[in-house]
C-alpha positions in Angstrom: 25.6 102.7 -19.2 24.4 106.3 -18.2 26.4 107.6 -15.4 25.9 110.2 -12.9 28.0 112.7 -12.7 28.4 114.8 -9.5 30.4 118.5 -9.3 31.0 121.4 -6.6 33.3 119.6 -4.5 36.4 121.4 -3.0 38.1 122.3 0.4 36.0 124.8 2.7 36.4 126.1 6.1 34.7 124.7 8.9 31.0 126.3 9.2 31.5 127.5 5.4 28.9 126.0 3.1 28.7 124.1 -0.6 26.5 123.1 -3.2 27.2 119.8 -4.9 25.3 118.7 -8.4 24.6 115.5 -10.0 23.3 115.7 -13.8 23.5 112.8 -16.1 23.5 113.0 -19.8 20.2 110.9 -21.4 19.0 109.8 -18.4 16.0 111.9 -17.0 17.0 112.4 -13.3 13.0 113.7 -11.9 11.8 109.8 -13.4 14.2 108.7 -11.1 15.2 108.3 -7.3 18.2 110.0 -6.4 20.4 109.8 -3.3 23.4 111.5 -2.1 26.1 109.2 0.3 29.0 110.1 1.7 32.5 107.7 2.3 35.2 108.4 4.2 38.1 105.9 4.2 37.8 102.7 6.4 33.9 103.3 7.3 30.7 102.2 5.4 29.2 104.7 3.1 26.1 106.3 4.4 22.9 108.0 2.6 23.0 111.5 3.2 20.2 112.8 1.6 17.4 111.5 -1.5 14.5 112.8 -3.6 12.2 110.8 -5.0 11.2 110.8 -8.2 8.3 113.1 -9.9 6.5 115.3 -6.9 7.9 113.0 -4.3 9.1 114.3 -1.1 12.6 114.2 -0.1 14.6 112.8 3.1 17.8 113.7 5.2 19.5 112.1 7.6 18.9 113.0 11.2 22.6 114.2 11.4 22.5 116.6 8.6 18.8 118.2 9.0 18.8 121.8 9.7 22.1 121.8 7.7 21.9 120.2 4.3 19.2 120.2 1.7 18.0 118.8 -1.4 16.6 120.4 -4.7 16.1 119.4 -7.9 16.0 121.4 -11.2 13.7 119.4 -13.9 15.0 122.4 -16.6 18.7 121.6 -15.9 18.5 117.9 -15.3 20.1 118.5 -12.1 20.3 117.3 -8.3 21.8 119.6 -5.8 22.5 119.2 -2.5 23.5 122.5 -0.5 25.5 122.0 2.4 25.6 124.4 5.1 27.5 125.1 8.5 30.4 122.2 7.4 32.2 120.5 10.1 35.2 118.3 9.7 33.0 115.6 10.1 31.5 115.8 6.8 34.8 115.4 4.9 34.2 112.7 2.6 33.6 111.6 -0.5 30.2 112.1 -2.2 28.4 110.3 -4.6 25.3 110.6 -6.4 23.1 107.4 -7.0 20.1 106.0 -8.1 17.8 103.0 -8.1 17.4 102.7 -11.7 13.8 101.9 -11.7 11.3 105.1 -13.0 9.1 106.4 -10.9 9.3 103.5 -8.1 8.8 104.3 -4.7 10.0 106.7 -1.9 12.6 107.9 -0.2 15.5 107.1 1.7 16.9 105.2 -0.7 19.3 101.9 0.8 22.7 101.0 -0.7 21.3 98.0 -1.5 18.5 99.4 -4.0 21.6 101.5 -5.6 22.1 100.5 -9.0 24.3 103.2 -10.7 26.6 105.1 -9.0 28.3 108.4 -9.6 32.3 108.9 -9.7 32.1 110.8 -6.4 33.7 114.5 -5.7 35.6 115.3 -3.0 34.7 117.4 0.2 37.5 118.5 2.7 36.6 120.9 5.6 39.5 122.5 7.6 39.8 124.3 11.1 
């Protein structure tokens, strides 16, 4: 089964900034919706951040607009989502998903509609 695979995670300093990737090899990421979510231990994971597939439009949730953003680059195969101004609050785990369906619908996209889910990379932010 094709797999995302997310990068660019790492320790940064509070109101320092990273850019996370999700490629996936055979698997044609703008036919597809894609999410980002976030987990930290002992809560639910949450959807930070999707973009539909094709020319669709994008979403971000209320407590990371201004802040984070999501691109995609057809020519790389590749979902990024830039993170700026961290906070110790976003220390987590992200993952990149999608719904597995082409070219279906909008965004946000719901856990439940998640069909394949990335390994997840590692975000720490420090005082």
């Amino acid at each position: 089964q094709v797999q995302p695979v997310e990068s660019g995670g790492g320790s940064v300093q509070a109101g320092g900034s990273l850019r996370l990737s999700c490629t996936a090899s055979g698997f044609t990421l703008r036919h597809y919706k894609i999410g980002w979510f976030r987990q930290v231990p002992g809560k639910e994971r949450e959807e930070v951040s999707c973009i539909a597939s094709g020319a669709g439009g994008t979403y971000i949730a209320n407590s990371m607009k201004g802040r984070f953003a999501i691109s995609r680059d057809d020519a790389k195969n590749t979902v990024y989502l830039q993170m700026n101004g961290l906070n110790l609050e976003d220390t987590a785990v992200y993952y990149c998903a999608t719904n597995n369906v082409a070219m279906l619908g909008g965004c946000p996209l719901p856990n439940s509609d998640v069909e394949i889910w990335g390994q997840g990379t590692l975000v720490t932010v420090s005082s």
